[in-house]
MIKOLLUM-461305 format. One record per residue (C-alpha): residue number from 1; y, x, z. Coordinates in nm, 2 decimals, decimal comma. Layout:
BEGIN
+-----+--------+--------+--------+
:   n :     py :     px :     pz :
+-----+--------+--------+--------+
: NUM :      Y :      X :      Z :
...
+-----+--------+--------+--------+
END
This chain:
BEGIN
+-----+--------+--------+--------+
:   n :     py :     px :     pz :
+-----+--------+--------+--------+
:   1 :   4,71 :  -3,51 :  -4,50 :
:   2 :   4,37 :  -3,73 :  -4,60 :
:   3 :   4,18 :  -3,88 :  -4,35 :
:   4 :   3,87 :  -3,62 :  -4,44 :
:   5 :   4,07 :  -3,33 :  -4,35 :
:   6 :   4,13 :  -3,46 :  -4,00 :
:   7 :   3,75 :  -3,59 :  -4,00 :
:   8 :   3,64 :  -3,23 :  -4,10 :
:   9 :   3,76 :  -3,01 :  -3,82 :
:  10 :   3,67 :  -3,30 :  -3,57 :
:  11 :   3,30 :  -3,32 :  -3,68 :
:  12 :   3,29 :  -2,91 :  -3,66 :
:  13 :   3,43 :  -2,93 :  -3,31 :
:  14 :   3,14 :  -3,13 :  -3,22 :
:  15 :   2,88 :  -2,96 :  -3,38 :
:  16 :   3,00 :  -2,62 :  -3,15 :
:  17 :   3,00 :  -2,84 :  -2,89 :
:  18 :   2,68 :  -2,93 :  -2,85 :
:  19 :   2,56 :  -2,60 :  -2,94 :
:  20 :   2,73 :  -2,48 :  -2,66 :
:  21 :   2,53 :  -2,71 :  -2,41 :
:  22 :   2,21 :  -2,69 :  -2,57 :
:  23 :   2,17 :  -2,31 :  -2,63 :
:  24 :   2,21 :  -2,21 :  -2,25 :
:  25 :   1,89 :  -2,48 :  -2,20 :
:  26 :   1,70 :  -2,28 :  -2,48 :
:  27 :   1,72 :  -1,95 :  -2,32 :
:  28 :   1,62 :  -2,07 :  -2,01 :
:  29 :   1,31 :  -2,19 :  -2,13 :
:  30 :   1,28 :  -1,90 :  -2,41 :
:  31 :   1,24 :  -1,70 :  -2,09 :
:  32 :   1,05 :  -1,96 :  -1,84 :
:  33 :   0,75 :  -2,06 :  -2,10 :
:  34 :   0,59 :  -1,69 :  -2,13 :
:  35 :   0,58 :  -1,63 :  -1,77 :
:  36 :   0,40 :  -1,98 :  -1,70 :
:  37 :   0,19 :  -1,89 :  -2,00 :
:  38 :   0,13 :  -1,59 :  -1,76 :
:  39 :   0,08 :  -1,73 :  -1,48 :
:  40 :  -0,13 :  -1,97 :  -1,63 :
:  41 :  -0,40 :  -1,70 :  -1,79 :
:  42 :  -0,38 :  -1,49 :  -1,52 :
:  43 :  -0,49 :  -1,79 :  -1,21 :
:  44 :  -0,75 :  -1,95 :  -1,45 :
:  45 :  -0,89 :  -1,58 :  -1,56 :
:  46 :  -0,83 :  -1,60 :  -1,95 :
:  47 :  -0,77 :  -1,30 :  -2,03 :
:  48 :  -0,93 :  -1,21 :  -2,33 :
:  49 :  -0,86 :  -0,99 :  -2,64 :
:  50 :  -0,54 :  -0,81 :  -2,65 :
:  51 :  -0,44 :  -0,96 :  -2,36 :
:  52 :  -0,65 :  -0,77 :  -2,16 :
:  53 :  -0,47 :  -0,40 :  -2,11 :
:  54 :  -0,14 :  -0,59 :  -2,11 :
:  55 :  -0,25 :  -0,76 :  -1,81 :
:  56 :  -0,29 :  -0,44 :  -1,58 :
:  57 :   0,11 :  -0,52 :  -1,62 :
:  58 :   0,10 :  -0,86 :  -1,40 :
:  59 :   0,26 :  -0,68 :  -1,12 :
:  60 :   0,62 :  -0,61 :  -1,34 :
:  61 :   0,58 :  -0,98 :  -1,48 :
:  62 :   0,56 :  -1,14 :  -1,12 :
:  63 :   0,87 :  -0,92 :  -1,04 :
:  64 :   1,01 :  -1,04 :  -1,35 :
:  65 :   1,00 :  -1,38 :  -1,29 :
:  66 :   1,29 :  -1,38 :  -1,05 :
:  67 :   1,50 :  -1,36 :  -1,37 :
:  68 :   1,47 :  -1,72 :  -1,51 :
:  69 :   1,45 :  -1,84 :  -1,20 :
:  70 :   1,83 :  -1,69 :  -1,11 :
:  71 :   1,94 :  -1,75 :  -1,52 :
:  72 :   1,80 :  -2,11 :  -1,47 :
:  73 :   2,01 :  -2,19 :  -1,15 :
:  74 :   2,34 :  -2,01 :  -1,24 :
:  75 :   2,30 :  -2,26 :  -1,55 :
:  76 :   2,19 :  -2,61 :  -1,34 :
:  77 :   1,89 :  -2,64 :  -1,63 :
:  78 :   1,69 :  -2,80 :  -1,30 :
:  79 :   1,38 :  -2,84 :  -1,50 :
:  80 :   1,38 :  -2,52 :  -1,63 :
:  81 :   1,42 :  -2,37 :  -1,27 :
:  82 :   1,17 :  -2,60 :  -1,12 :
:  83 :   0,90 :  -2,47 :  -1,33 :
:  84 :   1,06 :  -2,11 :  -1,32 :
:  85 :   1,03 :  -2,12 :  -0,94 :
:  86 :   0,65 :  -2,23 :  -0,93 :
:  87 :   0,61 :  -1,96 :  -1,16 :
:  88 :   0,74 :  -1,67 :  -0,95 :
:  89 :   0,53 :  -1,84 :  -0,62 :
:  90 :   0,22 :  -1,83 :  -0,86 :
:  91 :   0,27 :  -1,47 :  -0,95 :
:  92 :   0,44 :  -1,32 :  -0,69 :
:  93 :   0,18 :  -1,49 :  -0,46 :
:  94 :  -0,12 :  -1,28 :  -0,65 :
:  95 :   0,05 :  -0,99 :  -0,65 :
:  96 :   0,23 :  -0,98 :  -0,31 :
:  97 :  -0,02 :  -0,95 :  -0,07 :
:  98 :  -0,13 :  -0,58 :  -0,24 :
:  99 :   0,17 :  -0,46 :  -0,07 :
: 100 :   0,07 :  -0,59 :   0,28 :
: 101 :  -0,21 :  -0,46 :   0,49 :
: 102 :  -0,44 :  -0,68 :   0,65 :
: 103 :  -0,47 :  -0,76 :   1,01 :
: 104 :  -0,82 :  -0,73 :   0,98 :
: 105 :  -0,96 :  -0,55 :   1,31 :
: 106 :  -1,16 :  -0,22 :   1,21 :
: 107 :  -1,53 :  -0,15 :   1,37 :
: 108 :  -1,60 :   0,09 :   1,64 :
: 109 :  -1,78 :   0,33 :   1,43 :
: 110 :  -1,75 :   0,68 :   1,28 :
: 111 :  -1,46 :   0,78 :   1,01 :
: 112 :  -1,53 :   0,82 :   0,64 :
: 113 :  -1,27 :   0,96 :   0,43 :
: 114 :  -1,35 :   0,88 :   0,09 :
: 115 :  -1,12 :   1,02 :  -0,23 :
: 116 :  -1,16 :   0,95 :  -0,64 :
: 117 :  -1,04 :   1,15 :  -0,90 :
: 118 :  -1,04 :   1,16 :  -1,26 :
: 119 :  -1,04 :   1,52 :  -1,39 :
: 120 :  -0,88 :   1,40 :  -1,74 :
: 121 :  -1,17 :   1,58 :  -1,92 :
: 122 :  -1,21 :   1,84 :  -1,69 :
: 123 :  -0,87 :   1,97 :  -1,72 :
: 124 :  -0,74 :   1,82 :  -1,41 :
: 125 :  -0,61 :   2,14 :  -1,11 :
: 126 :  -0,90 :   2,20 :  -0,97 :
: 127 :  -0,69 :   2,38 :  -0,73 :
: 128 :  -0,50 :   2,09 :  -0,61 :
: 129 :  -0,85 :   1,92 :  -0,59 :
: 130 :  -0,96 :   2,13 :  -0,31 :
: 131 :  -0,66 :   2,16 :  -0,21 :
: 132 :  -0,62 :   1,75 :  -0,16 :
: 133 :  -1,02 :   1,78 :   0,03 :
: 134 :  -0,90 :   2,06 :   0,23 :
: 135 :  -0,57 :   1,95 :   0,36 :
: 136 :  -0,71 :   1,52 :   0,43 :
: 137 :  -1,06 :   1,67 :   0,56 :
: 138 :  -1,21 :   1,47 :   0,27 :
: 139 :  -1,60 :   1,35 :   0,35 :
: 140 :  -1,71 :   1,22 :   0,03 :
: 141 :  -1,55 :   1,32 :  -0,36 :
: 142 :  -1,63 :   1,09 :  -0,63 :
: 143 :  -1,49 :   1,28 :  -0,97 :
: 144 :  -1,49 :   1,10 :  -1,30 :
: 145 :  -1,43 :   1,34 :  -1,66 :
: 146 :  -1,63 :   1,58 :  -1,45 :
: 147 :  -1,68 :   1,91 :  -1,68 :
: 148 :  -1,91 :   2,25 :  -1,66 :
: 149 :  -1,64 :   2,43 :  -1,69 :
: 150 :  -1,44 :   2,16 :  -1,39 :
: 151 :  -1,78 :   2,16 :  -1,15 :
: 152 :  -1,71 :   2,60 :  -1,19 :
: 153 :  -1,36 :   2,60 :  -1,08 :
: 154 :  -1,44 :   2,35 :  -0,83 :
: 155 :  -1,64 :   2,56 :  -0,66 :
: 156 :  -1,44 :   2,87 :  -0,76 :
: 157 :  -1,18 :   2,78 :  -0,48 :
: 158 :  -1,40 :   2,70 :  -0,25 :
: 159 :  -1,52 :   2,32 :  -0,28 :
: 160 :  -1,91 :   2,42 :  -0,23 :
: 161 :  -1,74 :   2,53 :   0,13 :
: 162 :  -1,61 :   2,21 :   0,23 :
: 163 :  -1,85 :   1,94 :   0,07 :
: 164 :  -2,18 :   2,17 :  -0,01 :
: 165 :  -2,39 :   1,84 :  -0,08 :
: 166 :  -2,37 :   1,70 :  -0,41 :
: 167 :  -2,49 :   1,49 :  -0,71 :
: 168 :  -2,36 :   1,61 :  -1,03 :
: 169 :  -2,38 :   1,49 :  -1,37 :
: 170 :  -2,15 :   1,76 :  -1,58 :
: 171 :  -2,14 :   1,69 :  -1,94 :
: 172 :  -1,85 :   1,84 :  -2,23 :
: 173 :  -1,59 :   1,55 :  -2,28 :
: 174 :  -1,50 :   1,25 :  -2,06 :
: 175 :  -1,84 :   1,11 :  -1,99 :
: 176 :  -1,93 :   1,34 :  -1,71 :
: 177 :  -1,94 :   1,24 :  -1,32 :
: 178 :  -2,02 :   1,39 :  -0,95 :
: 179 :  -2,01 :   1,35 :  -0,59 :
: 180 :  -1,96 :   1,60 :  -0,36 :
: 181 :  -2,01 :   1,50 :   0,03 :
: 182 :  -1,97 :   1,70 :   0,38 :
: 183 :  -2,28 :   1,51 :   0,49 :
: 184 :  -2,62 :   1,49 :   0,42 :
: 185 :  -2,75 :   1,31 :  -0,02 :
: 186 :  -3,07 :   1,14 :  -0,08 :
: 187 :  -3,18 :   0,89 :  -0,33 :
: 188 :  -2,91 :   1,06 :  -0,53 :
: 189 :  -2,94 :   1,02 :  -0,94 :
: 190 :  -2,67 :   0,90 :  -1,25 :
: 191 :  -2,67 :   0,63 :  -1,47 :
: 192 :  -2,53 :   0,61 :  -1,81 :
: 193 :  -2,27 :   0,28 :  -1,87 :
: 194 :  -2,33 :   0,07 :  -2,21 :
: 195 :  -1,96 :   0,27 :  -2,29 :
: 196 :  -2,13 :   0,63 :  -2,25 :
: 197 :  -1,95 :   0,72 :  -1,90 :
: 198 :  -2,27 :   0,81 :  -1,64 :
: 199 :  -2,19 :   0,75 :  -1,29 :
: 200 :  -2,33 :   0,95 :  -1,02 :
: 201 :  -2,49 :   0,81 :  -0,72 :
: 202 :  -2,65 :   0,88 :  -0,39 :
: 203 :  -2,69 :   0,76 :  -0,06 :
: 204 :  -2,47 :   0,94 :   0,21 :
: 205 :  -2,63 :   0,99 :   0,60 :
: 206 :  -2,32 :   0,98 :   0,82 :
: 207 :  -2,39 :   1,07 :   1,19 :
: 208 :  -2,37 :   0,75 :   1,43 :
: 209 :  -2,37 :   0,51 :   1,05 :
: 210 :  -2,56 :   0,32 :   0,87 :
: 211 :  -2,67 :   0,49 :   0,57 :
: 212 :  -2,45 :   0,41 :   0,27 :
: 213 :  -2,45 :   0,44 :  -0,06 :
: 214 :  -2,18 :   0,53 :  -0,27 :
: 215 :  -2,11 :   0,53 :  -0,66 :
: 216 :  -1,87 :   0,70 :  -0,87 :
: 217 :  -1,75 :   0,41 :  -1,08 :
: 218 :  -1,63 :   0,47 :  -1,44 :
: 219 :  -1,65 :   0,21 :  -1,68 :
: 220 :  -1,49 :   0,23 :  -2,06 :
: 221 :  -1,15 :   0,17 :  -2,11 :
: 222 :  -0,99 :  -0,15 :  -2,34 :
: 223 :  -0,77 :   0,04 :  -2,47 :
: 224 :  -0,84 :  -0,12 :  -2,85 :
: 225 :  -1,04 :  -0,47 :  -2,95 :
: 226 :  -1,34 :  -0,24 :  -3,00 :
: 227 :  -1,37 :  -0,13 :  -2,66 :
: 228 :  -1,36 :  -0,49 :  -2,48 :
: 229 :  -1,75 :  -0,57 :  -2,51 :
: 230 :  -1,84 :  -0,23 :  -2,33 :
: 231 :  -1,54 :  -0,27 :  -2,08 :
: 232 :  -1,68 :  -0,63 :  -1,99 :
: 233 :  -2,02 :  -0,50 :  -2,00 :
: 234 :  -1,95 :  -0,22 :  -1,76 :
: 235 :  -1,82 :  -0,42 :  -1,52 :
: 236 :  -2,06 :  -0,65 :  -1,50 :
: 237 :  -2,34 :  -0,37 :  -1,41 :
: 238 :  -2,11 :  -0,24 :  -1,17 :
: 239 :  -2,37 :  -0,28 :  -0,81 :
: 240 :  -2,26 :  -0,62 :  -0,66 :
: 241 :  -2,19 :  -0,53 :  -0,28 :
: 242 :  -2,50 :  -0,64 :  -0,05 :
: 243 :  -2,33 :  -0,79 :   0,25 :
: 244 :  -2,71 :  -0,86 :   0,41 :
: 245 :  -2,84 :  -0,54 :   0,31 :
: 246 :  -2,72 :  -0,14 :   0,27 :
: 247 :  -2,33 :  -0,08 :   0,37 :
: 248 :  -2,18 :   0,03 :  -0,05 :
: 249 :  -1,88 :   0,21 :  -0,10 :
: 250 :  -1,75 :   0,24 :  -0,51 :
: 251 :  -1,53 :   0,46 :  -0,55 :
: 252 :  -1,33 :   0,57 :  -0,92 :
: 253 :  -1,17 :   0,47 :  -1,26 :
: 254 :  -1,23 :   0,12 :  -1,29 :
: 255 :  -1,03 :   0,13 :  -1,60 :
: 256 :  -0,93 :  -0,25 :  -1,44 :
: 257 :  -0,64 :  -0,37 :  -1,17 :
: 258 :  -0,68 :  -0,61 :  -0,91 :
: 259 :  -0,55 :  -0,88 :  -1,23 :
: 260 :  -0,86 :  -0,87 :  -1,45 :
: 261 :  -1,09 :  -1,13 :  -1,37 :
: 262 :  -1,42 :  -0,87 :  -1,38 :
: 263 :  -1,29 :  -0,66 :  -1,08 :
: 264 :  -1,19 :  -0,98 :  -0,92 :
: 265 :  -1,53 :  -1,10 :  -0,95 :
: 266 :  -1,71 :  -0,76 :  -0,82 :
: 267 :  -1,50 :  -0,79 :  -0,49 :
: 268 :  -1,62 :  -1,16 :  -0,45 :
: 269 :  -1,99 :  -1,05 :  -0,39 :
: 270 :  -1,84 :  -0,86 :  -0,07 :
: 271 :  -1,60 :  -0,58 :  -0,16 :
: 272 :  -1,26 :  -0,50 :  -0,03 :
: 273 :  -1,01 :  -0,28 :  -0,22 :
: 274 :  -0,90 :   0,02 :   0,04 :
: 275 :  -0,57 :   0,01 :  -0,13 :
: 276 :  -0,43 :  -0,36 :  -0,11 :
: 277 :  -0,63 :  -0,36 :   0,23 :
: 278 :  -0,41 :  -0,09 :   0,36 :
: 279 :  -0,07 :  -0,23 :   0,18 :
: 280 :  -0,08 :   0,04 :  -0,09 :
: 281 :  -0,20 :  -0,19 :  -0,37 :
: 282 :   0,04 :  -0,21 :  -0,60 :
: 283 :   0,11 :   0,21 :  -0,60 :
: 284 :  -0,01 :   0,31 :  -0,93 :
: 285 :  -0,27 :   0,55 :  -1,04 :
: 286 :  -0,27 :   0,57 :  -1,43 :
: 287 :   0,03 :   0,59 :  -1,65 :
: 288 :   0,33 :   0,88 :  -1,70 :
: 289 :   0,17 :   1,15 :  -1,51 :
: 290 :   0,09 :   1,35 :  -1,84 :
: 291 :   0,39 :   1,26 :  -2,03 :
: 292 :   0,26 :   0,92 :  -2,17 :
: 293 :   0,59 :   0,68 :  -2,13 :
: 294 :   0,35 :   0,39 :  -1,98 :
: 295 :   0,44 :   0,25 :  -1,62 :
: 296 :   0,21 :   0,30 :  -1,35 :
: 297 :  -0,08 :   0,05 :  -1,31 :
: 298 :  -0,36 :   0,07 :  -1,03 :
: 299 :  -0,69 :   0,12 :  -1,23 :
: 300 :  -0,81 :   0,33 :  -0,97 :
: 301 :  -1,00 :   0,23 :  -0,67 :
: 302 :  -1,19 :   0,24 :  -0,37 :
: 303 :  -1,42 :  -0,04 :  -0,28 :
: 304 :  -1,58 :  -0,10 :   0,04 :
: 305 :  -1,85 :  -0,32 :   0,18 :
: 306 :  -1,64 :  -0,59 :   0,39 :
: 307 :  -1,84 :  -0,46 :   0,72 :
: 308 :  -1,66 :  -0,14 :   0,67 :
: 309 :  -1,27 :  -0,07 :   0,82 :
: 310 :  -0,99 :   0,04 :   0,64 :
: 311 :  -0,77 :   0,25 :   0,84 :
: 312 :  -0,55 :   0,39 :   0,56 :
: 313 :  -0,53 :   0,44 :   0,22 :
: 314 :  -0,30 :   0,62 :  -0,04 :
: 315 :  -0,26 :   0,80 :  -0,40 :
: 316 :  -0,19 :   1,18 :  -0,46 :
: 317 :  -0,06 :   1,35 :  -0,70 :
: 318 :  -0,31 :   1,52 :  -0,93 :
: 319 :  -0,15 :   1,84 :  -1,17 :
: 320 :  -0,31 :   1,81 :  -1,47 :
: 321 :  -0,47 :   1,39 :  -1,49 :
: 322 :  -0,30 :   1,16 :  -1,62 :
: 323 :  -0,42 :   1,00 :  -1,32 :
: 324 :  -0,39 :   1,02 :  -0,93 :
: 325 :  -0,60 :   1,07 :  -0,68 :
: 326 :  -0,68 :   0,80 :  -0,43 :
: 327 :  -0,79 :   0,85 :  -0,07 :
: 328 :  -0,92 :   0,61 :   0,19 :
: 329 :  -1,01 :   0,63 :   0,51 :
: 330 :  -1,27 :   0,43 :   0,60 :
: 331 :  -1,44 :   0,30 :   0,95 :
: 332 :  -1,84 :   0,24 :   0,92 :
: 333 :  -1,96 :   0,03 :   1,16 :
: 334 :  -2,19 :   0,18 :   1,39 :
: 335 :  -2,54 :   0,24 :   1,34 :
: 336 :  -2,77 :   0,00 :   1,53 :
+-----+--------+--------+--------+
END
């Protein structure tokens, strides 16, 4: 037998080796180096382009983080799990807290039960609608996708009944928008976004409050490259809360989570999301509910002026959206 032969087998051996020890360390970073991208773009507020619907997702990344961390470990690839691990407290830190309520005293002042829905182009139950006021002793409706034909069967079981004030806005399509309130509208008008949705507005005289005025939010979707300049642009006309001035309550389809940097922004100026106030932050209110096979993000919400309470918050089912209703109830502080 030559001397190559035995050389041959030998070299190959070592070759399979080291591919054995290195491979393991590639997949742990195959799998650590998106999320800290991530992470990364998410903290410093990069979204931009197509990365902007994908990040409504954040809260699945965050959970799936855990799995390099647990892949790196099992493995001993220390670096790898060392940045794996400040990955998941990055993420998992943003996220987290939605789930938790705050222990945030609320004011001694009178209820406000405040509920958003998107009729889905009008074709939403309108039955389940009232049904949703009737049963939670709604105050204040903000509809987005608000139709003729919706506002007609709205009223046809019995809406005008239990909310008789309103400030409507129907139009054919996806563009229309309403409130309806069991108290007292004035100032009440709609304004059209640079995307075409109009949002209906008015100021709402609770008994014992300070007036407040509250919006029926609906900017355009970024559902293609197209769509981000209106998306931005909606969001950035969206009325800044006015923590020295009138108590504001917005209140519909942000077409936004708590992860895009433009909602993040609009609570800065004094908002607080009813939802991840009340620990129901993460439930989601866009996604399978008519058919489509997309997990559930929160694009919907309700934000309140900081001065004002959140007792409880949570999202209904709504027959015929491919969205959910969400309610909060709200505590104003009292009038002065």
């Amino acid at each position: 037998m030559s001397v190559d032969a035995i050389e041959k087998p030998t070299e190959a051996s070592r070759v399979r080796r080291k591919a054995v020890r290195v491979l393991p360390t590639w997949l742990c970073w195959l799998l650590v180096v998106p999320t800290l991208g991530w992470a990364v773009i998410r903290i410093g507020g990069l979204e931009r382009g197509p990365l902007v619907p994908l990040f409504a997702f954040t809260p699945y990344v965050a959970a799936w983080t855990l799995v390099p961390v647990v892949l790196a470990l099992a493995l001993r690839r220390w670096w790898a799990a060392g940045v794996a691990v400040l990955t998941a407290v990055a993420l998992v830190g943003v996220v987290a807290p939605r789930a938790v309520a705050d222990d945030v005293p609320v004011p001694d002042g009178p209820t406000l039960r405040v509920m958003t829905a998107n009729l889905l182009a009008g074709v939403a139950d309108s039955a389940a609608v009232v049904a949703l006021v009737r049963t939670h002793r709604v105050d204040v409706l903000a509809v987005q996708e608000f139709t003729p034909g919706a506002q007609a069967a709205l009223d046809r079981h019995g809406l005008a009944e239990l909310l008789p004030h309103r400030q409507l806005n129907a139009e054919i399509g996806t563009t229309g928008s309403g409130l309806y309130a069991r108290f007292p509208l004035s100032d009440g008008g709609t304004r059209r976004n640079y995307g075409g949705f109009t949002q209906a507005y008015a100021t709402v005289a609770v008994p014992g409050a300070p007036p407040v005025l509250v919006e029926s939010a609906h900017p355009c979707a970024p559902y293609e490259r197209a769509q981000l300049r209106c998306w931005h642009t909606d969001l950035s006309r969206q009325p800044a809360a006015t923590p020295d001035g009138p108590l504001r309550i917005l209140a519909g389809d942000f077409n936004a989570t708590l992860d895009h940097t433009p909602v993040r922004a609009l609570l800065e100026t004094g908002y607080v999301d009813a939802a991840a106030a009340a620990g129901a932050g993460l439930t989601g209110t866009w996604g399978p509910y008519d058919g489509d096979p997309i997990p559930p993000v929160a694009i919907d919400h309700v934000l309140a002026d900081r001065r004002v309470g959140v007792r409880a918050a949570a999202v209904h089912p709504l027959p015929g959206s491919d969205h959910r209703a969400v309610l909060a109830e709200l505590v104003l502080p009292p009038a002065g």
